[in-house]
C-alpha atoms as a printed R data frame, in Angstrom:
    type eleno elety resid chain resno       x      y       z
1   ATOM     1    CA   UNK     A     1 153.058 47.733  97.426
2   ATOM     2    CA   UNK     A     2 151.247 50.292  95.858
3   ATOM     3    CA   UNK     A     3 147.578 50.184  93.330
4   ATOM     4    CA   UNK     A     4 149.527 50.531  90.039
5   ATOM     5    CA   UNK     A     5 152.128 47.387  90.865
6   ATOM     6    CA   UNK     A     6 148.905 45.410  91.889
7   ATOM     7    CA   UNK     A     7 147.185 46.018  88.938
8   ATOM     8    CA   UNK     A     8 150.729 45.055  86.777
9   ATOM     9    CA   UNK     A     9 151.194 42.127  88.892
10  ATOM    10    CA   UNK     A    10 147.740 41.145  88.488
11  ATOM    11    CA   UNK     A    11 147.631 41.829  84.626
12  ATOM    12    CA   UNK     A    12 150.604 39.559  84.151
13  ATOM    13    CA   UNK     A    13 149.232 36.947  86.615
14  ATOM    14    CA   UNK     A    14 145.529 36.247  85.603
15  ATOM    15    CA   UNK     A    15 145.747 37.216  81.901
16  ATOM    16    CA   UNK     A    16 148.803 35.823  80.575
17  ATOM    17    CA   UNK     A    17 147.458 33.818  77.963
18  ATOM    18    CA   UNK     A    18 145.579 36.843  76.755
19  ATOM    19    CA   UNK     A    19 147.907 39.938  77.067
20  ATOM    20    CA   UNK     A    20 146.042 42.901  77.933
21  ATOM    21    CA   UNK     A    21 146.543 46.242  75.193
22  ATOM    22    CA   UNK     A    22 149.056 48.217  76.278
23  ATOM    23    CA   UNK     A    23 147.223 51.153  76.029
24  ATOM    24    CA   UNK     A    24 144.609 50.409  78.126
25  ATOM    25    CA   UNK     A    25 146.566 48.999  80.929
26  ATOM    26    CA   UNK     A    26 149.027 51.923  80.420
27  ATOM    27    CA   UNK     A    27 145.536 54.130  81.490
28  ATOM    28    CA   UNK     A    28 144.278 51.798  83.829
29  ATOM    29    CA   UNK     A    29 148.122 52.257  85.678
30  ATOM    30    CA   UNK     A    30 147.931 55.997  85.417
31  ATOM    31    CA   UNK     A    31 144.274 55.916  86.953
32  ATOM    32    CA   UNK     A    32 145.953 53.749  89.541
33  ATOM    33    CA   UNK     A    33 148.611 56.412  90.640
34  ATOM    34    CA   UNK     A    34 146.002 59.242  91.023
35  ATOM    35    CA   UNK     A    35 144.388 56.877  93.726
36  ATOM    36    CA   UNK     A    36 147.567 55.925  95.346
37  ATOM    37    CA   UNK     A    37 148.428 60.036  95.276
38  ATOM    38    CA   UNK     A    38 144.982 60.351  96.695
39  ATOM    39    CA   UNK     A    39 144.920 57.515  99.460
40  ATOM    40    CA   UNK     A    40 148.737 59.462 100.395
41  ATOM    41    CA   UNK     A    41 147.221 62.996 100.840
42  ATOM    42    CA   UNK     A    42 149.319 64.172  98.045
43  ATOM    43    CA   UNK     A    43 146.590 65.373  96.064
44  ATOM    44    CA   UNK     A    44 143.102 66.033  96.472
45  ATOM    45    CA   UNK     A    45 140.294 66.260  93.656
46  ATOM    46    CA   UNK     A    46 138.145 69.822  92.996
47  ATOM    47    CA   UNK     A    47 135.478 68.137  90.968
48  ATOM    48    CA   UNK     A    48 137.924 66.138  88.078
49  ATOM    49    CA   UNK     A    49 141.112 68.566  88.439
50  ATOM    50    CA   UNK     A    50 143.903 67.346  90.540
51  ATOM    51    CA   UNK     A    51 144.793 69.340  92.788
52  ATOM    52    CA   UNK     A    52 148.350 68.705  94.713
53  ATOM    53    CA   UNK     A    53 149.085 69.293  97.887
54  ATOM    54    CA   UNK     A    54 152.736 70.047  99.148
55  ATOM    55    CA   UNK     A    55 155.229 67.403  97.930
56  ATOM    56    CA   UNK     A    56 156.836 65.167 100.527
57  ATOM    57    CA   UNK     A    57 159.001 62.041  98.938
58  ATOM    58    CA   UNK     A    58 156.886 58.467  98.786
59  ATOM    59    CA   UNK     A    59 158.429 55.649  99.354
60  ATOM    60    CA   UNK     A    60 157.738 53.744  95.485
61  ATOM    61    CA   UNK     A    61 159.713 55.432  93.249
62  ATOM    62    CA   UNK     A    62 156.934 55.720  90.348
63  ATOM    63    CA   UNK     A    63 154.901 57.481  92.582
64  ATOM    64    CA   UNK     A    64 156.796 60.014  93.790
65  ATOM    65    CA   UNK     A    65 157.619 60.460  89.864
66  ATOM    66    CA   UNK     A    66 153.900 60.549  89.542
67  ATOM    67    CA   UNK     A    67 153.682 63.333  92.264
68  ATOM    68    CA   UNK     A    68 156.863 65.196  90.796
69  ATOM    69    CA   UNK     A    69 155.492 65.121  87.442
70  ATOM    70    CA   UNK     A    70 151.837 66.599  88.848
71  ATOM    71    CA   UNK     A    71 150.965 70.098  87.346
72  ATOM    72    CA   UNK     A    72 151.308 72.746  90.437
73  ATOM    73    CA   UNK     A    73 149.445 75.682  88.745
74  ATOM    74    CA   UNK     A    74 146.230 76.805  88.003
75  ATOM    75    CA   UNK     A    75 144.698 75.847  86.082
76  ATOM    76    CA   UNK     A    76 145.286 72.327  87.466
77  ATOM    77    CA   UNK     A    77 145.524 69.802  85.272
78  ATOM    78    CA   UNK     A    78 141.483 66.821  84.539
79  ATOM    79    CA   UNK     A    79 142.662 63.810  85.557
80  ATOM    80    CA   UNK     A    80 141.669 62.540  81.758
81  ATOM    81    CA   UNK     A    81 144.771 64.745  80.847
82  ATOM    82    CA   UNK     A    82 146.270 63.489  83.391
83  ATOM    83    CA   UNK     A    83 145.961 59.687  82.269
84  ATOM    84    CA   UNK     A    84 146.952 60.723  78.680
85  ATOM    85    CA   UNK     A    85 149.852 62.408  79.212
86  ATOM    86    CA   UNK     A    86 151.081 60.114  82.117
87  ATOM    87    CA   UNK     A    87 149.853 57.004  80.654
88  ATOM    88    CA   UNK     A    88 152.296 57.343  77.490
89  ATOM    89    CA   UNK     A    89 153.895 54.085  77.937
90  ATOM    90    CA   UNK     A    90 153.456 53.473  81.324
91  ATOM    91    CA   UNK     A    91 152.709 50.374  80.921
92  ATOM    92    CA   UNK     A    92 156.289 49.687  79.817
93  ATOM    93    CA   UNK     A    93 157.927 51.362  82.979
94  ATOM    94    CA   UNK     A    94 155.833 49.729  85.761
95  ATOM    95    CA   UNK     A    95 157.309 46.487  83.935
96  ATOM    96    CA   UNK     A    96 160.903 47.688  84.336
97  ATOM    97    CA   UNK     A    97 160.511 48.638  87.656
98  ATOM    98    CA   UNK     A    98 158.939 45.182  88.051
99  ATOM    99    CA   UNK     A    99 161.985 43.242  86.599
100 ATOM   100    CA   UNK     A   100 164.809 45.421  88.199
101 ATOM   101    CA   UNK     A   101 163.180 44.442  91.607
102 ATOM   102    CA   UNK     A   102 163.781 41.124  90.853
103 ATOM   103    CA   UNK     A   103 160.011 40.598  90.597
104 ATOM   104    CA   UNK     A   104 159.916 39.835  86.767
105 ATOM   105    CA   UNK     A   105 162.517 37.476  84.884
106 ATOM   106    CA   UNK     A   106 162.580 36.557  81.360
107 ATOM   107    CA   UNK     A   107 161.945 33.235  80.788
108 ATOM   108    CA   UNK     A   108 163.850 30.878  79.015
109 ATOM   109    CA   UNK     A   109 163.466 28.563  76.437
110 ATOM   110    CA   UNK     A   110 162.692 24.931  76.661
111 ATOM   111    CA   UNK     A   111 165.269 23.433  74.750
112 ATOM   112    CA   UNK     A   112 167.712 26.298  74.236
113 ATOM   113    CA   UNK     A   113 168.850 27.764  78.029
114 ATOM   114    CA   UNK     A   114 169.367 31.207  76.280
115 ATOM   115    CA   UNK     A   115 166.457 34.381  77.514
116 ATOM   116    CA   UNK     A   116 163.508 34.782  75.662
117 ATOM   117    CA   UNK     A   117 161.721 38.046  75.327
118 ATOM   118    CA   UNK     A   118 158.845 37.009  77.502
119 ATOM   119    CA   UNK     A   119 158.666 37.672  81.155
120 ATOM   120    CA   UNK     A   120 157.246 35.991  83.947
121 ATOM   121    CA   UNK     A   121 156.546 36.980  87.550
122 ATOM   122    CA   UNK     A   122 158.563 35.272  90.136
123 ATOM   123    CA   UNK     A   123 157.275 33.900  93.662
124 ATOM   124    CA   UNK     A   124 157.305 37.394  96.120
125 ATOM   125    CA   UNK     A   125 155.684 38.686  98.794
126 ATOM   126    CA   UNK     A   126 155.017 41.466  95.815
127 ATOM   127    CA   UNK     A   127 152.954 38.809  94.121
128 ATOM   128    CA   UNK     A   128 150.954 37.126  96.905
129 ATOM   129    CA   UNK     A   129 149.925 40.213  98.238
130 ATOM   130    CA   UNK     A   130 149.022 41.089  94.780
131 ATOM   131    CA   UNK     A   131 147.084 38.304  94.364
132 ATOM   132    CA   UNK     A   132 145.408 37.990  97.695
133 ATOM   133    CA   UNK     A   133 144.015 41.596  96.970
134 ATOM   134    CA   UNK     A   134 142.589 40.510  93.464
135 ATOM   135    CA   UNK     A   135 141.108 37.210  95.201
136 ATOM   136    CA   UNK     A   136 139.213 39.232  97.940
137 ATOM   137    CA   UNK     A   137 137.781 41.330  95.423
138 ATOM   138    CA   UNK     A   138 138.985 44.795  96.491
139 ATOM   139    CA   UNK     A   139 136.830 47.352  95.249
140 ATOM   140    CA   UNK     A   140 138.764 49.849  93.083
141 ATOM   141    CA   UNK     A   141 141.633 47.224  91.531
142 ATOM   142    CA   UNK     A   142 138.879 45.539  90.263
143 ATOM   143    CA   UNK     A   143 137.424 48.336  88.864
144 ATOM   144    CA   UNK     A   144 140.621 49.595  87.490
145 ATOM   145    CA   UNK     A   145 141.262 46.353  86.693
146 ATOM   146    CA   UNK     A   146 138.452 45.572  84.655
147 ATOM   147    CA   UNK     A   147 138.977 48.921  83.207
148 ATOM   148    CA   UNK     A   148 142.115 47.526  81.232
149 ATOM   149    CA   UNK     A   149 140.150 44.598  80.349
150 ATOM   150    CA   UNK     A   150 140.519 42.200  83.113
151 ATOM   151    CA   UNK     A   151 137.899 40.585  84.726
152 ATOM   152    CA   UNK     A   152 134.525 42.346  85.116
153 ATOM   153    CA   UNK     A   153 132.670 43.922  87.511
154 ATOM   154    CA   UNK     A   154 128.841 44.266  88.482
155 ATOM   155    CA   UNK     A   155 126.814 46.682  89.379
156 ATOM   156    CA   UNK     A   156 126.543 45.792  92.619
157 ATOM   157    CA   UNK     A   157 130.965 45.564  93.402
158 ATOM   158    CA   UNK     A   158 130.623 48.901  91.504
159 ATOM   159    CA   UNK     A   159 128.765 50.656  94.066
160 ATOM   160    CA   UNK     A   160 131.048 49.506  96.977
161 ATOM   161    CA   UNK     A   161 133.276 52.061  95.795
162 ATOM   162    CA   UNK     A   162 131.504 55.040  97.904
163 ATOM   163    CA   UNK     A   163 134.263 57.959  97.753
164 ATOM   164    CA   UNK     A   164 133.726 60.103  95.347
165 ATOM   165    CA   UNK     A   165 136.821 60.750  94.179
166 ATOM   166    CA   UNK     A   166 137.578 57.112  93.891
167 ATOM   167    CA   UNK     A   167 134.518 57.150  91.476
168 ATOM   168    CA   UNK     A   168 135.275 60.374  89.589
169 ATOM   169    CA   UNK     A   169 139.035 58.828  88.636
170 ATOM   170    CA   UNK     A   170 137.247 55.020  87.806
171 ATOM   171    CA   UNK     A   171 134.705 56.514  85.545
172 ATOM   172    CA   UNK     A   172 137.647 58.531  83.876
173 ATOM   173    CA   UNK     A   173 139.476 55.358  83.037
174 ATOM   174    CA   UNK     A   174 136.723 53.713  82.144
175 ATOM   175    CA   UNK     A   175 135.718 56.578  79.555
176 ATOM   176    CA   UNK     A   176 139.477 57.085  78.088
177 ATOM   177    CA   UNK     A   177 139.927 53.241  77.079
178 ATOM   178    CA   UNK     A   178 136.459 53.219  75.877
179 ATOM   179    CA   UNK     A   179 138.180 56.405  73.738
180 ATOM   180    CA   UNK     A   180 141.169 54.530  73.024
181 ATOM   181    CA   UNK     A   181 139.324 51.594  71.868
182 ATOM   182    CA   UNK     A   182 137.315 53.730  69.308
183 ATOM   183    CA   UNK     A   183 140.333 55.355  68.035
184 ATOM   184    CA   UNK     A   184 141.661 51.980  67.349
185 ATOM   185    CA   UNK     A   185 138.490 50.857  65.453
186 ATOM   186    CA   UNK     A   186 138.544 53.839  63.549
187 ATOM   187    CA   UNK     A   187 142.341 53.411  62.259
188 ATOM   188    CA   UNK     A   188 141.387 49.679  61.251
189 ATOM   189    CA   UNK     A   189 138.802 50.556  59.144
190 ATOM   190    CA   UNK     A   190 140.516 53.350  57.697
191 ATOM   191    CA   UNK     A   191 143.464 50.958  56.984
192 ATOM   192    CA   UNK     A   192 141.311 48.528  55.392
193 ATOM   193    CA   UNK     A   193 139.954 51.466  52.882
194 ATOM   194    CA   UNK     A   194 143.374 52.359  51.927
195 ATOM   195    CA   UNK     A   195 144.347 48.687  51.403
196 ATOM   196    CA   UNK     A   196 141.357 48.057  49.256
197 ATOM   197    CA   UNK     A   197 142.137 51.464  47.519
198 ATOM   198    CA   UNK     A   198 145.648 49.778  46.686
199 ATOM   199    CA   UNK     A   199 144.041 46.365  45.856
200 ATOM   200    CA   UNK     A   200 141.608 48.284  43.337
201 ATOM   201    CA   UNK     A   201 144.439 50.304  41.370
């Protein structure tokens, strides 16, 4: 399994109740890949550009997507345009991938046996090993993790992160949903102006 099905699996597993944005996981995911690229030797990092190394196929099909999809000429592409542009939605494909593996069904209602739109992870080795790395408190999914707004971390799990890459892509997450969030805040408030502009006329 790779770092961005963990941190699905794990989104859908210890937040359910409390469904993480979209956006943030959709980050957190494309964060997740750059690690996955990294830990692979597909790319390496010259300060925060991603630089990629000569393709060879991975085995999870995202990822190689992720790799195909990597800019190959200079000027190489931050990894915070990186999680922008790749993150569009991400969120939504790691889920597919998810339920066409089996690992994901829609659930069903209680009195009516006809699908409901929510979905639900399914016993799997996928899942165990899932949540056997979120219970032993691996380093960078619960940085990424927390990242997308699940869990937190302290100071002191932060620093057990000690590559520097590692660091340099966590602290790029971390900044781009802190961006996200204040792009959100900003549109409320300007849609509460415009309402009360209505309300007023």
């Amino acid at each position: 399994m790779s770092t961005p099905r963990d941190l699905m699996i794990v989104a859908m597993d210890v937040a359910p109740d409390r469904p993480v944005e979209t956006g943030d996981l959709s980050l957190a995911l494309a964060g997740a890949e750059v690690v996955d690229l990294l830990a692979a030797g597909a790319v390496v990092l010259d300060g925060d550009l991603i630089v990629p190394n000569p393709q060879v196929p991975l085995e999870d099909g995202l990822l190689d997507q992720a790799a195909t999809a990597l800019v190959r000429e200079t000027p190489y592409e931050s990894v915070e345009n990186w999680l922008w542009r790749r993150g569009r939605g991400l969120s939504s494909a790691y889920l597919a991938a998810l339920e066409a593996e089996g690992l994901v069904a829609r659930q069903r209602g209680r009195w009516i046996p006809v699908r409901t739109g929510k979905t639900a992870l399914v016993d799997s080795p996928a899942r165990t090993h899932a949540a056997e790395r979120w219970s032993e408190g691996e380093p960078v999914l619960a940085q990424l993790a927390a990242a997308a707004g699940i869990g937190e971390v302290s100071d002191e799990d932060s620093a057990k992160v000690t590559d520097e890459s590692l660091d340099t892509v966590i602290a790029v997450v971390h900044d781009a949903v802190t961006e996200l969030e204040a792009v959100r805040q900003r549109k409320t408030v300007e849609d509460a102006a415009y309402d009360n502009v209505w309300r007023g006329m």
